[in-house]
N, C-alpha and C positions, 0 to 999 in steps of 0.2 A: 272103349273103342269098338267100331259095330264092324260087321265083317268084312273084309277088304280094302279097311281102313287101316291103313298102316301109319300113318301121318300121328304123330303125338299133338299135345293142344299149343305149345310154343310153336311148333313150324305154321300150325294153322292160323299164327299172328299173320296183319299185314307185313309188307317188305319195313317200312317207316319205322313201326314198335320196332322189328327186329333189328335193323340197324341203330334205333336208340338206345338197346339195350347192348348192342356189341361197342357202339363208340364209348362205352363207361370201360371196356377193357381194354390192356395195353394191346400192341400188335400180335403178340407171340399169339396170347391166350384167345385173339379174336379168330385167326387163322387156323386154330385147328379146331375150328368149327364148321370149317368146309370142307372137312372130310365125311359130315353127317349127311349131304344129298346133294344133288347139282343145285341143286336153288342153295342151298346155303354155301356152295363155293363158291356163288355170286356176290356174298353179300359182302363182305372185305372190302370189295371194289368198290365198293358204294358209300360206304363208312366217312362222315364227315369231320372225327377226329383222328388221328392217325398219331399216334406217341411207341416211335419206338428210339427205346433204351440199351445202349449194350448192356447194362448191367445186369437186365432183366436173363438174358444169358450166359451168366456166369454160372459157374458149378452151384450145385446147391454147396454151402458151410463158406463158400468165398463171399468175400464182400469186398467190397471198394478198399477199405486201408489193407485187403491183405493179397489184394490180385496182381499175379507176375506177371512179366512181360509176354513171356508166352499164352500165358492165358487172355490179356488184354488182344495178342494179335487175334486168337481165336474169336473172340468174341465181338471184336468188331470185324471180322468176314463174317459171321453170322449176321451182323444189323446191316449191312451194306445185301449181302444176299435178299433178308426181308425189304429194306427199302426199295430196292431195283424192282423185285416179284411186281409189290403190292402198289407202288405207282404205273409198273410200266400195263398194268392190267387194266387200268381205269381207263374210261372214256372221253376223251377230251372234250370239258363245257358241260359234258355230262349233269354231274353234282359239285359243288360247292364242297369246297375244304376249309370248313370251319376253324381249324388249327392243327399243326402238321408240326410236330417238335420231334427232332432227331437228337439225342445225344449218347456220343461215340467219344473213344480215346484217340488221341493225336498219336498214331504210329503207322507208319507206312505208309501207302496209298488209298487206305480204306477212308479218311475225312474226303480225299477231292472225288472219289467216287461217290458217295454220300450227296456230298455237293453238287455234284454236274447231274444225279437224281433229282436231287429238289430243287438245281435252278431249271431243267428241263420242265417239271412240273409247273412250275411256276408261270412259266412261257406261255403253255396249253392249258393251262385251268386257273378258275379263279380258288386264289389263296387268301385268306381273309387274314389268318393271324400264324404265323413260323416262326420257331425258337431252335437253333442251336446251343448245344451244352459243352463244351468241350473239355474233357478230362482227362489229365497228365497222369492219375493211379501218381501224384506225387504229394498231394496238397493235404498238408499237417505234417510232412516229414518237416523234424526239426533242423536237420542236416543239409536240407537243400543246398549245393554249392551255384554260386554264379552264373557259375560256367554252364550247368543243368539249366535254369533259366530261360538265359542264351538259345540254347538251340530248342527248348521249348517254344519260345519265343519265335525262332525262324521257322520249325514245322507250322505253328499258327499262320505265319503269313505266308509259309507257301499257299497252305489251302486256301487261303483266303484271293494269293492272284491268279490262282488256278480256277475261283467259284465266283466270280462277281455274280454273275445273273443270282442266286441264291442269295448273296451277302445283300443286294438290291431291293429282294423281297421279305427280308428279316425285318421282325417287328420284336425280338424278344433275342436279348446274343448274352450269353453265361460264359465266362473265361474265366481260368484259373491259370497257376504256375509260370508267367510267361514275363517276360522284358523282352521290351519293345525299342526299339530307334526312334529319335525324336519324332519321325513325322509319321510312325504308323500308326498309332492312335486315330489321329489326324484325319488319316486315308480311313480310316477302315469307320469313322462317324459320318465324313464325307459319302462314301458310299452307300452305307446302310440308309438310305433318306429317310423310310420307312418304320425305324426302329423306336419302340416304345417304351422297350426295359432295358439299361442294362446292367449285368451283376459282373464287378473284376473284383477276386479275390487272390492276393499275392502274386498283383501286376505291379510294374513301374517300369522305367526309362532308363535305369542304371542310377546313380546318386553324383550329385542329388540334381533331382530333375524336375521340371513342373507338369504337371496334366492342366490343358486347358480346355474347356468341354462348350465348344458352340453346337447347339441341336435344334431345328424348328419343329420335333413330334417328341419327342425323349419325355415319358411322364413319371418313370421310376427310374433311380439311379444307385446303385448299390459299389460302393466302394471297401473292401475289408483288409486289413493286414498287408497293405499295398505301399511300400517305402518312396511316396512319392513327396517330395521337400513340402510342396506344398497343393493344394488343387482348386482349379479357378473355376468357379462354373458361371461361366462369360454371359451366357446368350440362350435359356434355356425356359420359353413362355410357355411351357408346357408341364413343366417339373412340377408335382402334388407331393411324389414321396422322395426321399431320401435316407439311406443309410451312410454314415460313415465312420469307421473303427480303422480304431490304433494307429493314428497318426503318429509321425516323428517330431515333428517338430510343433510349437508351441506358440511362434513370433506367426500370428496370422497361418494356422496351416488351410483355413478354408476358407477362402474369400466369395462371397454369394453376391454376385451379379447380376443381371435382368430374372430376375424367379420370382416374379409377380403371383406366381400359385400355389408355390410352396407350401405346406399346410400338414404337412408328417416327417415327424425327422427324427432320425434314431443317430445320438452317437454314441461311440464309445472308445474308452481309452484307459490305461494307468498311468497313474499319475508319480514320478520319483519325485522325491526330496530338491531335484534340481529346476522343476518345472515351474512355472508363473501357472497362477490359478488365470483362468476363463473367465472375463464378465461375457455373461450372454449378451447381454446388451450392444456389447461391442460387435462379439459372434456371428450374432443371430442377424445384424444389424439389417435392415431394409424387407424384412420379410414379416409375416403374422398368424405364425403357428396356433393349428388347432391340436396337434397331438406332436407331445414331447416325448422321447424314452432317453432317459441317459445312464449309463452302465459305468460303475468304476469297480468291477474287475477286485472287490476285497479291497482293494489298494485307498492310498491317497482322496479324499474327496479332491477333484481339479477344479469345482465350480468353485470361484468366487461370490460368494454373498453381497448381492448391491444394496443399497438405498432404491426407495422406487423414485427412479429420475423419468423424464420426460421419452427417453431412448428407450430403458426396459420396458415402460408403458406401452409404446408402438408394437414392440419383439412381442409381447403377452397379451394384448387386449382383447385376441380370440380364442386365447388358448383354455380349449375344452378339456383336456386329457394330457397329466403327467404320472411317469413310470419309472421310479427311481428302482433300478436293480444293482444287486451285489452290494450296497453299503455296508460299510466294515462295520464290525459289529463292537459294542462299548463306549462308541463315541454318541457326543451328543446331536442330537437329532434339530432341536429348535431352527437350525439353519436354514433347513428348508421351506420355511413361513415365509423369507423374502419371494416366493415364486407365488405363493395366495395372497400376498400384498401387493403382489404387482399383475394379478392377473384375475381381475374382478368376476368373470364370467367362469372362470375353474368351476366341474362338477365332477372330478374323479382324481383321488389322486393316489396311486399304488407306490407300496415300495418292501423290495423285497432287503432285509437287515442277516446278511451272513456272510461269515470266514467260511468260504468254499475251498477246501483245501486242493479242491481238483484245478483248478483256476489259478492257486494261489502260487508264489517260489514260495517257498518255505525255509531253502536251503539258507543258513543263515552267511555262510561267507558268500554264497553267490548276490542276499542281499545287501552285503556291505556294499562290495564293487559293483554292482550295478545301482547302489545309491535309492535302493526303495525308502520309503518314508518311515521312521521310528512311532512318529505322530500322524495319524492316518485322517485325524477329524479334524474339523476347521470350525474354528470360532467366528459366533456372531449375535450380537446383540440390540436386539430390535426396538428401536426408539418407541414403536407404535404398540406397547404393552394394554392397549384399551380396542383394540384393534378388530373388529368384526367383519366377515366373509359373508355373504350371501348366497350366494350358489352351490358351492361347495356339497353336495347330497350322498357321495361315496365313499368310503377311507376304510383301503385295502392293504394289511401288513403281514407280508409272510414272513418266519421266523421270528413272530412276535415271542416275545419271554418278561412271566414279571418282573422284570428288574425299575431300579429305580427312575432309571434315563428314559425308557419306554414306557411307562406309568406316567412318566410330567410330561413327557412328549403327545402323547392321547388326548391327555386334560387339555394340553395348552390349545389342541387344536378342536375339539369338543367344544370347548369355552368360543373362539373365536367363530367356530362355522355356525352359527347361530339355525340354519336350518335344515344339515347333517340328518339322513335318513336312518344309512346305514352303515356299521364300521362291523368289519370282517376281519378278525383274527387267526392264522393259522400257525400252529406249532413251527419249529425250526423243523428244518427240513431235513431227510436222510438220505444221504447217499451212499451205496454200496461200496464206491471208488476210492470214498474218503475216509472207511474207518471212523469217521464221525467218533470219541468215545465222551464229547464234552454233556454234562449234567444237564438233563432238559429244566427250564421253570418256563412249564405252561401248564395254567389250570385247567387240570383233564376232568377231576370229578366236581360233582356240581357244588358242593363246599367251596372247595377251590376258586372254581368259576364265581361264586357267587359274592366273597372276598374281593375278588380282584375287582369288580364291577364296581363294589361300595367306593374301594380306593380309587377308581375311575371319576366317579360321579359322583362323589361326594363334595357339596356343596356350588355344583357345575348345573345349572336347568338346563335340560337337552332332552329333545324324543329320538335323540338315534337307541336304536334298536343296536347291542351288542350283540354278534356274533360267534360265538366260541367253538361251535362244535367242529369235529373233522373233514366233515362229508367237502369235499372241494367241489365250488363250481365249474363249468367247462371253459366259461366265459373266462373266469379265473384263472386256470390253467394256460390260457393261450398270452395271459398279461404276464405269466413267471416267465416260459419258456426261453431259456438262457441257448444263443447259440453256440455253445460246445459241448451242449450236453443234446443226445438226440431225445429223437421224442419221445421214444421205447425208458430210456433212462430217466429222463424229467416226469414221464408218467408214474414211472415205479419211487419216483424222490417222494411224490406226493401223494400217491393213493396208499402208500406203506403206513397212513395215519389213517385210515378211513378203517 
């Protein structure tokens, strides 16, 4: 620095770098960077992403499962104080708000002030993409009563007839903890015209009740742990992704209506001893999946094994990418072939084989009376024993083990994927939560490894390339990622082998 130069080399950026390197920060961290000189208390205003979190204010050692009511009140008058500042600063027409996501707890007045923030904004500036988050500090209590719900439920719609102009401009709306009255759903899809994602996690209408979902923008829809009897999605030419976990019921729980685009779809469920297994075929029926994930939770396999009929052919004829997670482990595997017979153009197919005890009841009188299955695998035996794949280039197994079932199950499918690049094997997995203490078989040293490979490939021609070592890929890692385990946890399950 030459004399009289007080200016460092970052302030000496344009305004543009410097605002694109403060939009990578949330609010808090961006704004107390305009205490460093009058040009940089400018530059907040100018900021074309703007993400503030209450959480991001919470105590240091607090986190979400463990913050009190007191603390939630605090913390959201701190994001309503930042949100007021940092909008009311800006210039209207100014700049461009590339994406503007508030998420705050539903307690007291601090959501409709939020609200009447960002539907103000919205009025006086162009907003290109807005997400609310809304968080009850309730969601994973196992104990939730009703009644909690309920007025969770009625706080969400006060703020909600208190904030039209905002709910208006919403392109992304996250809810959690809430029961709704038949027609607030209703209102609240009607209003949002604009809305492109939405995530309800432990919503419904009381029981049993229907969700029926007409939307002409709506391209991701996320439904989890939501007791709703059954969910219709009417009317929705816009839908690519879908999530939907742990339905109740079985007799049709998702009926798929106008979803001409559909094309990712994750479900998930456990399956009890009382349940009718799933043909997709029937499921899936009028749509043409490129990417499948289906999750059975340790438990029950729920898929039914089909014949490839004329119907499963339509359901799979696109389908690029399947990702079988949680399969109970000891059972037989062969099952799964009916989904590369039925779906010619298949080039990846992952699946993670583990008793996740974190996931799992274990308790054994609680599994009597709730009726979980004794028999967790399902039988099936495929007519097409000469049966060749083409496509098929990836085959991804976490908690591989040599055992015998996993040994004939590799071959079987080695044999059939005739042009099979690469097959990726990784150890069973650890987790810290579970005490894990069951006996690894996976060949760690290269005797081991080199064993297991003969009885692979022995008397099978194939140039896939086996994979055995630890080192996990990243690509990899985003294919296990189970949602109850966070990402800190799932990281540590699997780099604990590296």
């Amino acid at each position: 620095m030459g004399k009289g130069k007080r200016d460092d080399r970052i302030s000496a950026l344009p305004d543009d770098i410097l605002i694109n390197i403060l939009d990578r920060l949330n609010v808090p961290d961006a704004t107390r960077t305009s205490i460093l000189s009058t040009r940089w208390s400018q530059l907040p205003t100018k900021l074309s992403r703007l993400i503030i979190n209450a959480q991001d204010f919470l105590p240091k050692g607090v986190s979400n499962a463990t913050v009190s009511d007191d603390e939630m009140v605090r913390v959201n008058a701190a994001a309503v104080e930042a949100t007021t500042s940092i909008l009311a600063r800006r210039s209207p027409g100014e700049h461009t708000i590339r994406f503007l996501s508030a998420a705050f707890y539903l307690r007291d007045d601090a959501p409709i002030s939020i609200g009447k923030a960002v539907g103000h904004t919205m009025e006086t500036h162009l907003v290109e993409m807005a997400r609310f988050s809304l968080m009850t500090g309730k969601l994973g209590v196992d104990d939730l009563k009703d009644d909690e719900l309920v007025i969770c439920g009625r706080e969400f719609m006060r703020f909600f007839d208190a904030c039209h102009n905002a709910f208006r401009g919403l392109t992304s709306l996250d809810m959690e903890d809430l029961r709704f009255s038949e027609p607030d759903i209703s209102n609240i899809l009607v209003t949002c015209k604009r809305l492109k994602h939405l995530r309800m996690t432990n919503c419904d209408s009381g029981h049993p009740s229907t969700l029926q979902i007409d939307h002409s923008h709506l391209t991701e829809l996320s439904i989890a742990q939501s007791a709703f009897e059954q969910v219709k999605l009417n009317w929705l030419p816009q839908l690519t992704q879908m999530t939907f976990d742990d339905w109740i019921d079985y007799q049709d729980p998702l009926v798929l209506g106008h979803v001409p685009l559909l094309e990712t779809l994750s479900l998930t469920n456990v399956g009890h001893s009382f349940h009718r297994l799933v043909k997709l075929s029937e499921f899936l029926s009028g749509t043409s999946l490129r990417v499948l994930k289906l999750v059975f939770k340790c438990e029950r396999i729920w898929v039914q094994p089909e014949r490839t009929t004329k119907s499963l052919a339509s359901v799979f004829r696109q389908l690029r990418f399947v990702n079988l997670v949680t399969l109970p482990e000891g059972y037989d595997l062969t099952w799964t072939m009916f989904i590369l017979e039925a779906a010619p153009l298949l080039k990846e197919l992952c699946m993670t084989v583990w008793d996740h005890a974190c996931i799992m009841q274990t308790d054994e009188e609680t599994r009597k009376e709730q009726l979980y299955s004794e028999n967790r695998g399902v039988e099936w035996d495929s007519a097409a024993a000469d049966f060749k794949h083409h496509n098929l280039v990836t085959l991804i197994i976490f908690c591989f083990e040599s055992d015998d079932y996993m040994v004939s199950y590799l071959r079987r499918i080695m044999t059939a994927a005739v042009n099979l690049e690469d097959v990726f094997l990784y150890s069973r997995l650890e987790c810290d939560n579970c005490q894990d203490e069951k006996p690894i078989r996976f060949p760690w040293t290269k005797r081991q490894r080199i064993s297991m490979k003969k009885r692979v490939t022995e008397g099978i021609e194939s140039f896939a390339i086996i994979h055995t070592n630890s080192t996990l890929r990243t690509d990899h890692l985003a294919k296990y990622l189970y949602p109850e385990c966070s990402l800190d946890i799932s990281r540590k399950i699997l780099l604990n082998r590296q």
